[in-house]
C-alpha positions in Angstrom: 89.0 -225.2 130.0 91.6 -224.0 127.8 93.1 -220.7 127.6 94.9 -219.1 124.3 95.4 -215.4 123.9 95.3 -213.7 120.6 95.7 -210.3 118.8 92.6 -209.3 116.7 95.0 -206.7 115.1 98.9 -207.1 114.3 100.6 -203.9 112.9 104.3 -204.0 113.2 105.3 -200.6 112.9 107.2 -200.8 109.5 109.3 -197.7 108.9 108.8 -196.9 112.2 112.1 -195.0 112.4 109.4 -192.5 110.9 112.4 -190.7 108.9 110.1 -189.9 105.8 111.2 -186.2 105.2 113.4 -187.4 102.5 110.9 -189.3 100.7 110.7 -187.2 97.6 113.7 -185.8 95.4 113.9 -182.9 92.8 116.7 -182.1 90.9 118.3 -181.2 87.6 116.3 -181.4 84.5 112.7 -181.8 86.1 114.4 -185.4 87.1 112.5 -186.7 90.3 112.6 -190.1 92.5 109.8 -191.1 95.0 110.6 -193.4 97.9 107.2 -193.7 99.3 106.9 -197.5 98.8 110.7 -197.9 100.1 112.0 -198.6 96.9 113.1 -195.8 94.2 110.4 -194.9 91.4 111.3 -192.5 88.7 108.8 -189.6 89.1 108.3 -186.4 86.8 106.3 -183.8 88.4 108.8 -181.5 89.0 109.6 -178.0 88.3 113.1 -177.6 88.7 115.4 -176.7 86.0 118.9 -176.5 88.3 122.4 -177.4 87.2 124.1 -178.5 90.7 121.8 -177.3 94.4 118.7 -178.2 95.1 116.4 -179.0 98.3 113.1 -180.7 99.1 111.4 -181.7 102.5 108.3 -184.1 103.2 106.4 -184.5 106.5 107.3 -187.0 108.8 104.9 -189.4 106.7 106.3 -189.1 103.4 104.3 -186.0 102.6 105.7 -183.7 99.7 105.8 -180.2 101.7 107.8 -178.1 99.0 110.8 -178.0 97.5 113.7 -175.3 96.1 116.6 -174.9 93.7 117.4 -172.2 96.3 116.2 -169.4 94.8 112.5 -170.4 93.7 110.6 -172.5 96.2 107.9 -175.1 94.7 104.7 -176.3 97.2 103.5 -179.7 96.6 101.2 -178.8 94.0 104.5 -177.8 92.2 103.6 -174.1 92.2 105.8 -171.6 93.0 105.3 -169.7 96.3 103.8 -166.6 96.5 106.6 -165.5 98.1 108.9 -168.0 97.2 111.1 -166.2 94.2 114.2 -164.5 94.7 115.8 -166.3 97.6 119.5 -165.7 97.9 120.6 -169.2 96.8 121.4 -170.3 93.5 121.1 -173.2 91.4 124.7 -173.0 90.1 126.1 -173.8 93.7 126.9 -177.2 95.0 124.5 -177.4 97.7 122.3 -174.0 97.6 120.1 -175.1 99.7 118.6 -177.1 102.8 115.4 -177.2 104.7 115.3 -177.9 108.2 112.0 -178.0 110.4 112.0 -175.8 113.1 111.6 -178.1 116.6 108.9 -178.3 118.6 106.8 -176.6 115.4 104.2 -178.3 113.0 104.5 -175.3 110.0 107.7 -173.3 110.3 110.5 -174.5 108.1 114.1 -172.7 107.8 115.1 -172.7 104.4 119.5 -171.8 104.4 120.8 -170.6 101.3 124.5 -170.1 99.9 124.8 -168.0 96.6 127.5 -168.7 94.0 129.0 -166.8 90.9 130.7 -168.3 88.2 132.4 -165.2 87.4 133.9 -163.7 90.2 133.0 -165.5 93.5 134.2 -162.8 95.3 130.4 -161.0 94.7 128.7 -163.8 95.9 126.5 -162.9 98.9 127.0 -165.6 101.4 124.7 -167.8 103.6 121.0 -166.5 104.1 118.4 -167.9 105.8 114.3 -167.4 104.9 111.2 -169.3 106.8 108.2 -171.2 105.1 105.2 -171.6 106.9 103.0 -173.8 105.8 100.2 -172.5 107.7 100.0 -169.6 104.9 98.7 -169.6 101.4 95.5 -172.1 102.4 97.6 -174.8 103.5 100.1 -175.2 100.7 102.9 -173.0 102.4 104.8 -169.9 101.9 107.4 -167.5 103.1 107.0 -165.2 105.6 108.3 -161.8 104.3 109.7 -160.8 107.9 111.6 -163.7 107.8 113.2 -163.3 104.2 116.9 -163.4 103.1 118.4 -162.8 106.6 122.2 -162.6 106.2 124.1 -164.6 108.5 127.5 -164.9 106.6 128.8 -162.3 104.3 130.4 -165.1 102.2 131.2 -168.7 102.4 131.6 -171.6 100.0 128.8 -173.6 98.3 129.1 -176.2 101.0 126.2 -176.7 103.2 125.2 -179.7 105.8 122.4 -179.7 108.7 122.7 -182.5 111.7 120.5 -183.7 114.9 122.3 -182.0 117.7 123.8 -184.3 120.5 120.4 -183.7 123.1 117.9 -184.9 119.9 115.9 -181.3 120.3 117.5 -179.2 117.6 120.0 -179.1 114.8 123.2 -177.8 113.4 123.5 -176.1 109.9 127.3 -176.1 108.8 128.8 -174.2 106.2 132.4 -173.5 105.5 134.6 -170.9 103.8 138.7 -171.3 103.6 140.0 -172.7 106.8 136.6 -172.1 109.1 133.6 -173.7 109.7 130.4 -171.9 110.9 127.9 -174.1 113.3 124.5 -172.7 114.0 122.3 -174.1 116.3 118.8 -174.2 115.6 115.9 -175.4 118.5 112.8 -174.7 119.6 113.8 -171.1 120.7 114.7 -170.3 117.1 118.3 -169.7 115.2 121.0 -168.6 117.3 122.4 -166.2 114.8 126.3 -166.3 116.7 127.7 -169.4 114.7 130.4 -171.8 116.9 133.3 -171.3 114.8 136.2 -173.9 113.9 139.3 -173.1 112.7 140.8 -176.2 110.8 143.3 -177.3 107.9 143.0 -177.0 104.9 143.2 -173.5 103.9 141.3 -173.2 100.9 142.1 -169.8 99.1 139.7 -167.8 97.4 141.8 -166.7 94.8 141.9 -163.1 93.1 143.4 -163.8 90.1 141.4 -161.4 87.6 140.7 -164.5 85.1 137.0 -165.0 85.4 135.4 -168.6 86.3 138.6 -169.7 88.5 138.1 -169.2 91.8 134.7 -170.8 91.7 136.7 -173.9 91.4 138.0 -173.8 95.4 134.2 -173.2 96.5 132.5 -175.9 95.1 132.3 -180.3 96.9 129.8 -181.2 99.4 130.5 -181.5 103.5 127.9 -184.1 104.8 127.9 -185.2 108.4 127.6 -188.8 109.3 124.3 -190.0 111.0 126.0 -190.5 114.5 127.0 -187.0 114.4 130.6 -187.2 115.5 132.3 -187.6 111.7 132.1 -184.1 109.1 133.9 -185.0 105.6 134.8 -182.3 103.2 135.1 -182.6 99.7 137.3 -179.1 97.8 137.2 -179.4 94.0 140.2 -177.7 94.0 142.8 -176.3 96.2 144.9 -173.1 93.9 146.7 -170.3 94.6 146.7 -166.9 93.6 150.2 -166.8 92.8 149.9 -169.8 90.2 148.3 -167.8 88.0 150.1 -164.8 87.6 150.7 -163.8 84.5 148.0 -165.9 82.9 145.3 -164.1 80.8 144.2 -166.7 78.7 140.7 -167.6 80.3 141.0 -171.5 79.4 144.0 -171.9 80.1 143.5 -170.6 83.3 140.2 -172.7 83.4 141.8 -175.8 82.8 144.5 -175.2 85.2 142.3 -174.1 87.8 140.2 -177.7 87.0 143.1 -180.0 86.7 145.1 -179.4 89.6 143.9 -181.3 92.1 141.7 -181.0 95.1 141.3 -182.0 99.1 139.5 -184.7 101.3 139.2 -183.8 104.4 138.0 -186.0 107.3 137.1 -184.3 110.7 135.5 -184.9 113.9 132.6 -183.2 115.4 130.8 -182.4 118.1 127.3 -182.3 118.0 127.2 -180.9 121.5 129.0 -178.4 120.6 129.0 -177.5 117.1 133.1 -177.8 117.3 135.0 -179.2 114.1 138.2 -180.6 114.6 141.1 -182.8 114.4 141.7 -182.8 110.1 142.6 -186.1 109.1 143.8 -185.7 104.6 142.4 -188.8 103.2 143.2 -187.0 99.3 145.5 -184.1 99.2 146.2 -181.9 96.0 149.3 -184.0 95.4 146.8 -186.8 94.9 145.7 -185.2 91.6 142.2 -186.0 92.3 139.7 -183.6 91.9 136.6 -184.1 94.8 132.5 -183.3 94.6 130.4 -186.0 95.8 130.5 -187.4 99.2 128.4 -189.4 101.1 128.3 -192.4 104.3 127.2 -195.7 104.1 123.5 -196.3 106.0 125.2 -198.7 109.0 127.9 -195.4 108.9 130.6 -197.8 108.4 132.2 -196.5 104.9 132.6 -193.2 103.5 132.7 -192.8 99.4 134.0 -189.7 97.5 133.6 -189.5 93.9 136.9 -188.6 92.5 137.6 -186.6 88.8 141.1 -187.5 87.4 141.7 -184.2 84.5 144.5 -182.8 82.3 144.7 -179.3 81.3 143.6 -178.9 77.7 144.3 -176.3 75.5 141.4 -176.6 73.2 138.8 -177.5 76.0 138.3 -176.6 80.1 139.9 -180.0 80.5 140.2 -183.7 79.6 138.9 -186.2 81.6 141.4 -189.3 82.3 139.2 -190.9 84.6 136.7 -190.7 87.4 136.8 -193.3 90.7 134.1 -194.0 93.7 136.5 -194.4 96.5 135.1 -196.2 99.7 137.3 -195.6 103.0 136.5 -197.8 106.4 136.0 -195.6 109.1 136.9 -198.2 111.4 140.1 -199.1 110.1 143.2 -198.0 112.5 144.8 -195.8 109.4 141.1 -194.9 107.4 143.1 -192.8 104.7 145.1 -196.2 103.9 141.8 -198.0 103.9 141.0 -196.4 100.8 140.1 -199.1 97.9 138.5 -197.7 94.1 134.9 -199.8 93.8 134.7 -198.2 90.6 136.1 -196.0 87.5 135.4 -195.2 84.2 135.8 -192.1 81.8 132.5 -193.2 79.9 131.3 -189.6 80.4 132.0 -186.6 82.7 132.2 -187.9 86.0 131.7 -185.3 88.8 128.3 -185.6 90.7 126.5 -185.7 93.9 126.6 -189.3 96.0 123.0 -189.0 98.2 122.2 -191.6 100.7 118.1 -192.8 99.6 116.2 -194.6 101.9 116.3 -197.7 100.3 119.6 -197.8 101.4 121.1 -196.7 98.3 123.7 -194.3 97.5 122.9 -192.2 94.2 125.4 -191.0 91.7 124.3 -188.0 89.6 126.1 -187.3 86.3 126.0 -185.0 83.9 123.5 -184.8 81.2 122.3 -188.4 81.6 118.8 -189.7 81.6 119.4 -192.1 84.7 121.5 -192.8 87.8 124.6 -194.4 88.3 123.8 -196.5 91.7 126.0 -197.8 94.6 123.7 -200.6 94.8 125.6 -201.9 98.8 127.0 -199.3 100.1 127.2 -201.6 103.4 129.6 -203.6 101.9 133.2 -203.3 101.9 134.9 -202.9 98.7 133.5 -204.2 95.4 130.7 -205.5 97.0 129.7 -202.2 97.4 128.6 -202.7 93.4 128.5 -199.8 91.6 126.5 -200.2 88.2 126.6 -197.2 86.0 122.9 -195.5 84.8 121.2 -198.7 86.0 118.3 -196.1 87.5 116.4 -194.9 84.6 114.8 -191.6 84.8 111.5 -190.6 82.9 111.5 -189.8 79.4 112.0 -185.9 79.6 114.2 -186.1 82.7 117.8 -185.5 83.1 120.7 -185.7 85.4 123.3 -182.6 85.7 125.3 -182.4 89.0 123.6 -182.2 92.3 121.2 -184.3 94.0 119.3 -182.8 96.9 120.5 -182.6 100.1 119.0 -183.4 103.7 119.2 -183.4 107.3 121.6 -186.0 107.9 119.5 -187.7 110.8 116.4 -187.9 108.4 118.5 -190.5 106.6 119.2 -193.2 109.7 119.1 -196.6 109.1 117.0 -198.1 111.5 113.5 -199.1 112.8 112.1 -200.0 116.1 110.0 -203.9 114.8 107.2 -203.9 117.4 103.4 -204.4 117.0 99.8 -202.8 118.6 98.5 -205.6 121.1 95.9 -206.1 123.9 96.7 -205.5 127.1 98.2 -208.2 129.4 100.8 -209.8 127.2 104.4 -209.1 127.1 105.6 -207.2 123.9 108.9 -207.9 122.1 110.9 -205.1 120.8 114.0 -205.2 118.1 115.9 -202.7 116.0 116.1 -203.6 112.8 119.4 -202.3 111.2 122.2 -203.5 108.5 124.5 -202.1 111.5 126.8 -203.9 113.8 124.5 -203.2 117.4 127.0 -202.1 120.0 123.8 -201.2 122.8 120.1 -200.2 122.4 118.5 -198.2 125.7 115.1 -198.4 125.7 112.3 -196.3 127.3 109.3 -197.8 126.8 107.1 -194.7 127.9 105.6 -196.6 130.7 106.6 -194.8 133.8 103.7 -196.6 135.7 105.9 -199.5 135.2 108.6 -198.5 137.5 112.2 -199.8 136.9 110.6 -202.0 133.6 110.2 -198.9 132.3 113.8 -199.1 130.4 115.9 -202.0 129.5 119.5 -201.9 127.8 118.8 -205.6 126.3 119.5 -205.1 122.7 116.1 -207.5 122.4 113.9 -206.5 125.0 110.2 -207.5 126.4 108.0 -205.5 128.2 104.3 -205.8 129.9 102.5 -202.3 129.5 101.0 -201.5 132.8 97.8 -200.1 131.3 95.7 -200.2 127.9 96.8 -196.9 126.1 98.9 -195.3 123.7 102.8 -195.5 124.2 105.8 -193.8 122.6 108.8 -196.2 122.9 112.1 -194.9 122.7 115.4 -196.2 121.5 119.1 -194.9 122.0 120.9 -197.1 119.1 124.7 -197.4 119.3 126.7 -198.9 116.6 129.8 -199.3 115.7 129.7 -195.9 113.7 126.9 -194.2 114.9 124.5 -193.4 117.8 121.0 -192.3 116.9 117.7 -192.5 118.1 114.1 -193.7 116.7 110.6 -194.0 118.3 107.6 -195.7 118.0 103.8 -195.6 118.6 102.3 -198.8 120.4 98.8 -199.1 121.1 98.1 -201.3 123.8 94.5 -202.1 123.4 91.3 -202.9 126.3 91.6 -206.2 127.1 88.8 -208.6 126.9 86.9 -209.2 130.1 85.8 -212.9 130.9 84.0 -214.6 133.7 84.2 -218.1 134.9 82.2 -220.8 133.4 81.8 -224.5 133.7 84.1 -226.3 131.1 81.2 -229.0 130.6 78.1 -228.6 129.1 75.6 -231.8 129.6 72.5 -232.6 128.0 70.6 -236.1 127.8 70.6 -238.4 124.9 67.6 -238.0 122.5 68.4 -240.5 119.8 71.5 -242.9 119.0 74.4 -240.4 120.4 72.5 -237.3 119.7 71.6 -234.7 121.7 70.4 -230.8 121.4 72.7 -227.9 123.8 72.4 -224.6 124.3 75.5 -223.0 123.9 74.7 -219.9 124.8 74.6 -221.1 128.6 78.0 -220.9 128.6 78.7 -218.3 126.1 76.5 -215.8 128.7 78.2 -216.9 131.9 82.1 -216.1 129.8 81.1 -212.8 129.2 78.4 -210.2 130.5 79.9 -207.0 128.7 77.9 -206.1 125.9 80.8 -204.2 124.0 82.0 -207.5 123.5 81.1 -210.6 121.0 80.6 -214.3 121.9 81.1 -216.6 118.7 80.8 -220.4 119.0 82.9 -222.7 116.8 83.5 -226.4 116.0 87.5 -225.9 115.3 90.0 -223.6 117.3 91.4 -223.1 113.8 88.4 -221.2 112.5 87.8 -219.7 115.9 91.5 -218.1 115.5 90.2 -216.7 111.8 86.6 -215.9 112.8 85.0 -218.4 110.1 82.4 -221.4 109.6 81.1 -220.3 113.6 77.8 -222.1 114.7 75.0 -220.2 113.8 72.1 -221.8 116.1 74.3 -221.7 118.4 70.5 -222.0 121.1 69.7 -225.2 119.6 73.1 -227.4 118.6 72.9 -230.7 117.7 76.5 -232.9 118.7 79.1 -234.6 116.6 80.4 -236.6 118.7 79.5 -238.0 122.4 82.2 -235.7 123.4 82.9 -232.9 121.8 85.1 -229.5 122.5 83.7 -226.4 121.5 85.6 -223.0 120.9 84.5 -219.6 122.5 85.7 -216.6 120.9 85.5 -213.3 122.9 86.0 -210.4 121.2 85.7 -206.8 121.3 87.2 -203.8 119.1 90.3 -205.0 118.7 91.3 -208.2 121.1 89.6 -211.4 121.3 89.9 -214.4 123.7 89.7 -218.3 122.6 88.3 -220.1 125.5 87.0 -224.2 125.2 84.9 -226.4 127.0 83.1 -229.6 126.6 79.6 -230.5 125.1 79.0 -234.5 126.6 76.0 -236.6 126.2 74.2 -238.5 129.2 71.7 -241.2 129.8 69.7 -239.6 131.9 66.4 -241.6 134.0 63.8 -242.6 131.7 59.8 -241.6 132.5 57.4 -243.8 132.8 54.0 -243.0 131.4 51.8 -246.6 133.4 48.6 -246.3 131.9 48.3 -247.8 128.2 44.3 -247.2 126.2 45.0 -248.9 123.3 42.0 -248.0 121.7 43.4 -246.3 118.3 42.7 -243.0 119.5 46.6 -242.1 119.5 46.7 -241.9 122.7 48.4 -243.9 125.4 48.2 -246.6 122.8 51.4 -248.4 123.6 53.3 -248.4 126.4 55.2 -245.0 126.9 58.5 -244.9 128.1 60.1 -241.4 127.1 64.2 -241.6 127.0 64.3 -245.2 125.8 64.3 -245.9 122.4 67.3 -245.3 120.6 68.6 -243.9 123.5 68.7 -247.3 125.7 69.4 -249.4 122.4 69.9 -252.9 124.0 67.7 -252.2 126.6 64.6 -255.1 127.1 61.1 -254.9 128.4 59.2 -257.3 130.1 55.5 -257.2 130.9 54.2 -259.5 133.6 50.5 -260.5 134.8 49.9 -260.0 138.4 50.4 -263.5 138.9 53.8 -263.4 137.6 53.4 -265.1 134.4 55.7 -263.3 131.6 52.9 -262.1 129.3 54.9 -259.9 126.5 58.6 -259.1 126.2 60.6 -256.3 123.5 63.3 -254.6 123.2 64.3 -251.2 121.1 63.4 -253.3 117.4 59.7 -254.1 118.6 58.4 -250.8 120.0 56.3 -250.4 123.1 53.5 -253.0 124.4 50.4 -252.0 122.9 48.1 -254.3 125.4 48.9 -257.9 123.8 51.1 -261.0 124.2 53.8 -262.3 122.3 55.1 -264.9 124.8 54.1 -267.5 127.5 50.5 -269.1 127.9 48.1 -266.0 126.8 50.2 -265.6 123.4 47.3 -265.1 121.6 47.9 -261.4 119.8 44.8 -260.5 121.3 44.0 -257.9 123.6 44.8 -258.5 127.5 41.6 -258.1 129.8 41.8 -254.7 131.7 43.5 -254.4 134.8 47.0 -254.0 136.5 50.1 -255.6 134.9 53.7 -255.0 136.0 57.3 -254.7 134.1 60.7 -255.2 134.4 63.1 -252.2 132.6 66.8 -253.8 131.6 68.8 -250.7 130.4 71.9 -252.8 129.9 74.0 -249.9 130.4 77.1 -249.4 132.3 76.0 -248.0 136.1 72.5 -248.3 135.5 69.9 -250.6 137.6 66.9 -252.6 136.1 63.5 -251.0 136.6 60.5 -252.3 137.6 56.8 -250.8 138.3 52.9 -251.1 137.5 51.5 -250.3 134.6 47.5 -250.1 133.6 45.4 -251.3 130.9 42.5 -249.9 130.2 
């Protein structure tokens, strides 16, 4: 008997980091991207008209659940909310908005706002938050009036960030405003309103000068968080002082000024137990001359790129671009600020824009006025390698680029995924994390408590045998060398097929020259007495392992071969079982029929022997009188003895008087004896 077992259904769990909330982007002139299919498609549904902030969310499955420029919010029928105008955002500040799902909920969504004003910043109106709940408006979502515009800062910059916090079951939303940053926690118990506060270098000032369209300067760059949690970077666009413009009334001049000298990078550690920001390491100071906007980490967390504007105050203009660089720093180098290296510059057109992490691994580089992307195309890879290529992603037709890119919950954009696959019940699984990253430990929880101490495994490739058919959520703590995170997956571990024992040889005699007819089904109803399940007979294991050319009179199957192996396949919903065992011919005794008529009558006419000819092919016959004398003698050529002779002294061909004769049977087979008896003619 042979024993092979099989999966009816493989499904590795592709994308099973199930991180799909950033699937779909909106942003500056109805410009979209769709990363369904794990590659970037240029889309153009959108709504959004918005020169720097802007938001969307999906479900967990790639979904479209609604999007915002942070002060109108789109559903995913790209209609505006009913309640969803007026939101205290605007589309004019660097990052004016973020969604983040409430834990533990399937509908409510926190939607956090920062306002800007290109005039005087001063009247902006700080950091807001309003919920979405999807369960209004017939499915399609919308804000719930109690929960509108709730004040939680009474100014801050137009930096905004969101992170997984350190326990997996919430998140922290980060803002920041001169020297402070402003944590709040948000879990399954709702937003704790009393932000952890940080008080770090540099102070950025908001300036008073009375020139309008200067101090929005200091407010604007992007803060991100990197995917491990433990690494905040801070981009400031520029870093002036009140004092350097005093005496300056000329708006442009004080425009250009306020442009072109210089900004701050800012590395930081944080604590995403805690919410704490700390420890200010200046990667770019204002001496640098650079100015910064766009930030963003690599997927494995390794680098860190800023996008860097290079300006000189202009008389006739805001300012004059020399030159704009993408900056990649190692965040594992001993000094990272030294480990700075340019993968890129040009001063082809203005250069400031958002750098967003996609989840084809990606990094996206948004620039004014263009219809396409500039692309960091490895952002893996250290230096040049990186490749930067400029506008290589085409938008659609009526699409353009201005300044942002949407931003996200850092954690939705991990790079990783648990490679595992549904299987029956009784085999050993494998389990791999498949990520660009370096793999410093994987901790596993396989969600199989019945297992005991095999429930978890710190083997960065594990095995493990389910202890039950079911469903199972399999959990894995992922350390790099720049980030910890943590992904799940869904493994079905399907009802095995149930088998019985059998014998693993099926006889039957020989009916003609190596030919014989079996019942298959003898066997095929001892295997298996469910009647959920299947029994399929086949001829190769080959096309019992793909379920084609099977035997379909199974009852009544005629041989190939005097030995022959036959495939059992055992199938139910969703597992099957290959089982063999052997079809084998036999001589079996032959019957003798001793009475011959040969009278024409078709009848008895000849001597019958059944299981003889063709079977016994060399066999010979021999018919004696009862006197001994050797009357008639054949073989498997000349047919039975039909009552004559054909040798010794009555060879006449005519027919022998009635009365009792006798033979002698020669098989002439291996193990077989001659055999002799009576026979009588009538």
């Amino acid at each position: 008997m042979k024993y092979i077992l099989y999966l009816l259904i493989f499904i590795c769990s592709a994308f099973a980091k199930a991180q799909l909330e950033s699937s779909y982007w909106y942003f500056g002139i109805n410009a979209g991207i769709d990363f369904n299919t794990g590659s970037a498609a240029a889309i153009d549904d959108g709504q959004l008209i918005t020169g720097e902030g802007c938001a969307t969310i999906s479900d967990e499955f790639g979904n479209l659940l609604f999007y915002t420029d942070g002060s109108l919010v789109y559903d995913a029928a790209h209609i505006i909310m009913p309640n969803g105008t007026g939101l205290k955002g605007n589309s004019s500040s660097t990052s004016s908005a973020i969604i983040v799902p409430l834990p533990g909920s399937l509908n409510l969504y926190y939607v956090f706002t920062v306002d800007t004003d290109d005039l005087v910043y001063r009247n902006t109106e700080g950091l807001h938050y309003s919920i979405v709940d999807m369960s209004l408006n017939g499915g399609t979502g919308d804000i719930d009036v109690l929960n509108k515009n709730i004040n939680l800062l009474p100014i801050t910059s137009e930096k905004l960030t969101a992170i997984s916090n350190a326990t997996g079951d919430g998140f922290w939303i980060i803002s920041q405003f001169q020297d402070l940053f402003y944590s709040f926690e948000l879990t399954a118990s709702g937003l704790s309103t009393s932000p952890v506060i940080s008080q770090v270098a540099p102070f950025v000032e908001l300036i008073t000068t009375p020139v309008t369209n200067v101090d929005v300067a200091a407010m604007r760059g992007y803060i991100k968080v990197n995917a491990r949690g433990n690494r905040l970077v801070a981009a400031h666009f520029s870093n002036n002082t009140t004092v350097e413009f005093a005496g300056i009334t000329d708006v442009l001049t004080a425009r250009s000024a306020a442009y072109a000298n210089g900004g701050e990078l800012y590395l930081y550690d944080f604590d995403n137990a805690t919410g704490i920001v700390s420890n200010p390491l200046p990667l770019l100071t204002r001496q640098d001359g650079g100015s910064i906007y766009g930030v963003e980490f690599s997927g494995n967390g390794q680098f860190l790129y800023a996008e860097v504007d290079y300006m000189n105050s202009s008389t006739t203009q805001i300012f004059e671009l020399i030159r704009g660089e993408i900056i990649q720093y190692d965040l594992t180098a001993s000094n990272i600020a030294s480990s700075a290296i340019v993968i890129h510059q040009d001063n082809i057109t203005p250069f400031r824009g958002a750098l967003q992490l996609g989840l084809d691994n990606k990094i996206y580089h948004s620039r004014y006025q263009q219809n396409a992307l500039s692309v960091i195309n490895n952002p893996d890879d250290a230096g040049t390698n990186a490749n930067y290529t400029f506008n290589s992603f085409p938008l659609t037709q009526n699409a353009t680029a201005w300044y942002g890119l949407p931003i996200f919950v850092q954690s939705f954009l991990l790079n990783g995924e648990i490679e595992a696959m549904d299987h029956c019940f009784d085999e050993e699984q494998f389990f791999r994390v498949n990520t660009a990253a370096n793999l410093v430990s994987v901790n596993w929880d396989f969600g199989d408590p019945n297992s005991g101490t095999a429930n978890i495994s710190s083997d960065l490739f594990a095995s493990h045998l389910f202890s039950a058919p079911g469903s199972y959520t399999v959990t894995a703590v992922v350390e790099t060398l720049v980030q910890v995170f943590t992904i799940t997956t869904t493994v079905e571990v399907f009802e095995q097929v149930s088998v019985n024992s059998f014998p693993n040889i099926l006889e039957e005699c020989e009916e003609s020259f190596d030919v014989a007819l079996f019942d298959l089904t003898e066997i095929g109803d001892t295997i298996s007495t469910n009647s959920n399940q299947t029994v399929s007979y086949y001829e190769s294991e080959i096309d019992a392992l793909e379920d084609q050319n099977s035997i379909l009179n199974p009852s009544n199957y005629t041989n190939l071969f005097l030995t022959q192996e036959i495939h059992v396949r055992v199938s139910n919903e969703n597992c099957f079982l290959i089982y063999s065992f052997l079809i084998q011919i036999k001589n079996c005794p032959v019957e003798v029929f001793n009475v011959v008529t040969p009278n024409g009558d078709g009848l008895n006419d000849t001597f019958i022997v059944s299981g003889l000819y063709n079977i016994y092919a060399k066999h010979k016959m021999y018919i004696f009188s009862r006197y001994g004398q050797k009357i008639w003698e054949g073989n498997n050529d000349s047919g039975g003895w039909d009552g004559t002779s054909n040798t010794g002294l009555f060879n006449s061909g005519e027919r022998l008087p009635t009365g009792t004769y006798f033979y002698v049977l020669e098989l002439n087979e291996p193990h077989t004896k001659p055999k002799a008896g009576y026979v009588y003619l009538r």
